[in-house]
C-alpha positions as CSV (number, residue, x, y, z in Angstrom):
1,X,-23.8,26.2,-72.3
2,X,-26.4,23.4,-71.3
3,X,-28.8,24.3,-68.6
4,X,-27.2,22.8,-65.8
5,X,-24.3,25.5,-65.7
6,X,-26.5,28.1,-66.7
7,X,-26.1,29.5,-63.7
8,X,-22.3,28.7,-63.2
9,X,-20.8,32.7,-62.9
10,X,-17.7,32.9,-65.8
11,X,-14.5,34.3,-64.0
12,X,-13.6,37.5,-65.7
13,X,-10.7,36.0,-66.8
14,X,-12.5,33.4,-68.8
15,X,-13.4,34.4,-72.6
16,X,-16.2,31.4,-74.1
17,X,-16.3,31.8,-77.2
18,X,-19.6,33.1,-79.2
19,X,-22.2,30.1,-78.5
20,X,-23.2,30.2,-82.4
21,X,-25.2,27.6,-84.2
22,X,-21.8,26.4,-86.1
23,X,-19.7,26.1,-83.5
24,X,-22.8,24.1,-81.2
25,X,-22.8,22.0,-84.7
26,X,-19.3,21.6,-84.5
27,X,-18.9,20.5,-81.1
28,X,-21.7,18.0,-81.8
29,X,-20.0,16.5,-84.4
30,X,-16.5,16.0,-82.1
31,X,-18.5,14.7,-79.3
32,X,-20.4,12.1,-81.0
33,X,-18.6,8.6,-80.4
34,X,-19.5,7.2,-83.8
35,X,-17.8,10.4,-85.8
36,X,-14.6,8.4,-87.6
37,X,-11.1,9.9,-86.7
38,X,-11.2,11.7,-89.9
39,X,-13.9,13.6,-89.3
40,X,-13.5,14.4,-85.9
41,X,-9.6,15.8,-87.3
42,X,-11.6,17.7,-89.6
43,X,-13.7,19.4,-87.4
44,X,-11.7,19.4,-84.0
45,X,-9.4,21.4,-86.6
46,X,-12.3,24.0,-87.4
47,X,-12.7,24.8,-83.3
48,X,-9.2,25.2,-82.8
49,X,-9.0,28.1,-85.6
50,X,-11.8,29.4,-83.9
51,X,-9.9,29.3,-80.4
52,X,-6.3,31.0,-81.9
53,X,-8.6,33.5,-83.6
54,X,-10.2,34.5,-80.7
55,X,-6.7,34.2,-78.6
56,X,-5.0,36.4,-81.0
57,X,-7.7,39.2,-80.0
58,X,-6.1,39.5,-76.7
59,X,-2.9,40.7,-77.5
60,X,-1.8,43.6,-77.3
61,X,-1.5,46.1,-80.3
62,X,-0.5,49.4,-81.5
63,X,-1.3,52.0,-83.9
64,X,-0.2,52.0,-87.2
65,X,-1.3,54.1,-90.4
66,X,-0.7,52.6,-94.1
67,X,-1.2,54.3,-97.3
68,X,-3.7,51.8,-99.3
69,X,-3.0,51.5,-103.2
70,X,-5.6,54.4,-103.6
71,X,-3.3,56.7,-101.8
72,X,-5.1,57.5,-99.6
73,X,-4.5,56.3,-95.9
74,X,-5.9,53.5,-93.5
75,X,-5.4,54.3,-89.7
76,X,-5.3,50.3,-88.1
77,X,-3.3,48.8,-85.7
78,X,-0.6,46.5,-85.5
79,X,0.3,43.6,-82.9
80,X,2.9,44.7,-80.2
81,X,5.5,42.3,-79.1
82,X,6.2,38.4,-80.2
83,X,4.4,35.3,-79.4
84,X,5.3,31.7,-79.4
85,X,2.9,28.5,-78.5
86,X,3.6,25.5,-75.8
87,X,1.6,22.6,-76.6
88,X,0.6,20.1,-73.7
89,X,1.8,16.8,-75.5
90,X,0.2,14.8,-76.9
91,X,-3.3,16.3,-77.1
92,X,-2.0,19.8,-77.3
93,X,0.2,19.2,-80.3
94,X,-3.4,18.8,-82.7
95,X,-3.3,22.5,-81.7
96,X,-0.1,23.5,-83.5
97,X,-1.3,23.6,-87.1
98,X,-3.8,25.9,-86.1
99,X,-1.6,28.0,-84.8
100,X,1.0,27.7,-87.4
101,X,-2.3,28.4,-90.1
102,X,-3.2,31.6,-87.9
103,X,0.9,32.8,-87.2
104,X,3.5,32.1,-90.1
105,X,6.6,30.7,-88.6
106,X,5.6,30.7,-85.2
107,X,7.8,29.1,-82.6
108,X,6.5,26.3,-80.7
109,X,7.5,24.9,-77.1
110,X,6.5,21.6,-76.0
111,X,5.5,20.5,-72.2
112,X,4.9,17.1,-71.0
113,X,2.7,16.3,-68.1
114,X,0.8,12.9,-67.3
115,X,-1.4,12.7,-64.9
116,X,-1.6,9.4,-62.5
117,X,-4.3,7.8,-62.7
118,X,-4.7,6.4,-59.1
119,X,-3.6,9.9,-57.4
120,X,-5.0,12.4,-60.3
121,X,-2.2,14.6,-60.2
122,X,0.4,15.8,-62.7
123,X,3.8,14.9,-62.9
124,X,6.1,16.7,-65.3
125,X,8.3,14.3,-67.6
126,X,9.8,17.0,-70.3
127,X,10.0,20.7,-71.1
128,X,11.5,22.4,-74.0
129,X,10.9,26.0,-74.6
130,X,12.5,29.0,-76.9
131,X,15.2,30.4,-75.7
132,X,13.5,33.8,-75.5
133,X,10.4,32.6,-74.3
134,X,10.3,35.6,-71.7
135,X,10.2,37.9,-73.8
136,X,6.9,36.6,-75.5
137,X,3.4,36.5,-75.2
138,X,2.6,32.6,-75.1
139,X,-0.5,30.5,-76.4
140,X,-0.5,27.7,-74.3
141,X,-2.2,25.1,-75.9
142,X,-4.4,22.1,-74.5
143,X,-7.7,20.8,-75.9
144,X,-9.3,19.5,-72.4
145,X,-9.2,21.2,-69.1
146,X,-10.3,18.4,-66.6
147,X,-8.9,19.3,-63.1
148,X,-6.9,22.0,-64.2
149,X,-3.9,20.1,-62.8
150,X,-2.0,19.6,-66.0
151,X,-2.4,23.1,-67.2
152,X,-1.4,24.8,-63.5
153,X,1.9,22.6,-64.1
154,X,2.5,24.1,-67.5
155,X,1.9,27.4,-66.4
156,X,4.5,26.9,-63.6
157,X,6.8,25.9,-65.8
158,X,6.4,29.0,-67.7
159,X,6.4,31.0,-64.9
160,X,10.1,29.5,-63.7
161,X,11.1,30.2,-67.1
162,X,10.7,33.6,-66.5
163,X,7.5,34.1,-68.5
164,X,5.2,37.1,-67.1
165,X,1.8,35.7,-65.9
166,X,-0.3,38.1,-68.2
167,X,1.7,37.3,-71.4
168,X,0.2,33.6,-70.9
169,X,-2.9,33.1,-73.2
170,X,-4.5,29.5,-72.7
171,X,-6.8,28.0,-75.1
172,X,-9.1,25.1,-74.7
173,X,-11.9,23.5,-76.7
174,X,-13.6,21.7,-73.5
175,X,-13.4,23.0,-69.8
176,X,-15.0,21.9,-66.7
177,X,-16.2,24.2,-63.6
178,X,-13.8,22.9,-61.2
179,X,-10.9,23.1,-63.2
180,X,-11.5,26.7,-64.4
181,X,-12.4,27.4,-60.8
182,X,-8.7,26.1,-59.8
183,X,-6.8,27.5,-62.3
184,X,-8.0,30.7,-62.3
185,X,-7.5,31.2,-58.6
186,X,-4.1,30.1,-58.8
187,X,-2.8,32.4,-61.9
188,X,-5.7,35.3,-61.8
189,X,-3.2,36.6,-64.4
190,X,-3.5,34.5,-67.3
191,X,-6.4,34.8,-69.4
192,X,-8.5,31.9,-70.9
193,X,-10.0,30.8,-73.8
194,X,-12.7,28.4,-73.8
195,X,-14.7,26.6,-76.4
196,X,-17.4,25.2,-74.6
197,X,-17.9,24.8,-70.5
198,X,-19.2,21.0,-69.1
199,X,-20.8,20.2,-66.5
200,X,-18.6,18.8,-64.5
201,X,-15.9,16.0,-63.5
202,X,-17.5,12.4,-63.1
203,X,-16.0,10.2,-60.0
204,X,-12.6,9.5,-62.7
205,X,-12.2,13.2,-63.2
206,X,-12.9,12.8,-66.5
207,X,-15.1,15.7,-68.0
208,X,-18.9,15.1,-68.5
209,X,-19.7,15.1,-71.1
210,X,-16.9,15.4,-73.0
211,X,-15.6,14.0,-75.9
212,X,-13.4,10.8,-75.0
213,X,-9.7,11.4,-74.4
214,X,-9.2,13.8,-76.7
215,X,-5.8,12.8,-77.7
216,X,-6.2,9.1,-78.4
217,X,-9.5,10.2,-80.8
218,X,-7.2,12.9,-83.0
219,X,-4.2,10.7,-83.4
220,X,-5.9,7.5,-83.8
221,X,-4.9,5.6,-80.9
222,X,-8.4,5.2,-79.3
C-alpha cells in the first residue's frame, strides 16, 4: 500500500491480499503502460489466481476424515455448499479462466453494467445467471473497483435474484478508498477481496494510479 493510504483504516470486511515482493512485482509489471498486451495477459492472469485462491479461503467448510494410501487416516476438511462466478463483462470475463483453473466445471453468470460517462453512474444492460444461483456462494468477479457503482449494481442484482448477502465473495485486483468505502456501507454483508488499494479517484473517476481501463488492455482494444 503506498504511503499516502497508509493511514487509510481497512473495513473488516475487506481481505488485501499479502503485500509480498511477487505480487508488488506483479502489479508493477500490469501497471506499466509500455508492458505489451501479452504480457500484461500473462501476468494480470498470475493476480487473478492469487485473488480466487485467497476467495476460496472464505468459504465455508466441513470436516472430513480420509484414509491416505498408508492406511492410516488424515482428519481435513471439506468445502460446504456450491459456488458459481458472475463476471462484470467485459473486464470481469479475464477473471473466468482463473476461476475455471481454481474450480473444475464451475458455472459462470454474466452481468452487464456501463457506466455513463457524463453522469458516472451504472446502468444495467444484461443479466444472465444459473438457475440455482440462490442456493450458491458466488464469486463475483471485476478487476477494477472505481466508484463502486458498477459492483453495488451487480450485487443488487444478485440480491433480487434471491442470492444471500453473505454468500457473495467479490474479488478485485485494484480498489480505490471511496469505492470500498461505498460499497461496503451499502452490503456490510459481502466480503471483499482486494489486490492492491489506490489512492484515490482523479476528477474522471478513474482510479489513480491504476492501470488504464483494464478491459480494453487484456482484450486488446486499447
Amino acid at each position: 500500500m503506498s504511503n499516502s493510504i497508509e493511514s487509510y483504516k481497512l473495513p473488516e470486511q475487506v481481505k488485501l491480499l499479502a503485500q509480498t515482493t511477487q505480487l508488488k512485482g506483479l502489479m508493477t509489471i500490469i501497471r506499466d503502460k509500455n508492458t505489451p498486451r501479452a504480457d500484461f495477459i500473462f501476468y494480470a492472469d498470475r493476480i487473478i489466481r492469487l485473488l480466487v485462491e485467497e476467495g476460496l479461503n472464505h468459504l465455508p467448510v466441513i470436516d472430513k476424515t480420509v484414509m491416505t494410501p498408508t492406511s492410516v487416516e488424515y482428519n481435513g476438511i471439506a468445502f460446504e455448499g456450491r459456488i458459481c462466478g458472475v463476471s462484470i463483462m467485459r473486464a470481469g470475463e479475464a477473471m473466468e479462466q482463473g476461476l475455471r483453473e481454481c474450480c473444475r466445471s464451475v458455472r459462470i453468470g454474466k452481468i452487464l453494467i456501463q457506466r455513463d460517462e457524463e453522469t458516472h453512474q451504472p446502468k444495467l444492460y444484461y443479466s444472465k445467471l444459473p438457475k440455482d444461483i440462490a442456493s450458491r456462494y458466488v464469486l463475483l468477479l471485476d478487476p477494477m473497483l472505481a466508484t463502486g457503482g458498477s459492483a453495488m449494481q451487480a450485487v443488487q442484482v444478485l440480491l433480487d435474484n434471491n442470492v444471500k448477502e453473505d454468500h457473495i465473495i467479490f474479488l478485485n485486483l485494484i480498489g480505490s478508498p471511496e469505492g470500498i468505502d461505498a460499497f461496503v456501507q451499502r452490503f456490510p454483508k459481502v466480503k471483499l477481496v482486494i489486490g492492491e488499494i489506490d489512492a484515490c479517484l482523479n476528477e474522471d473517476k478513474y482510479i489513480i494510479p491504476g492501470c488504464g481501463d483494464f478491459g480494453c488492455r487484456y482484450f486488446g482494444t486499447d
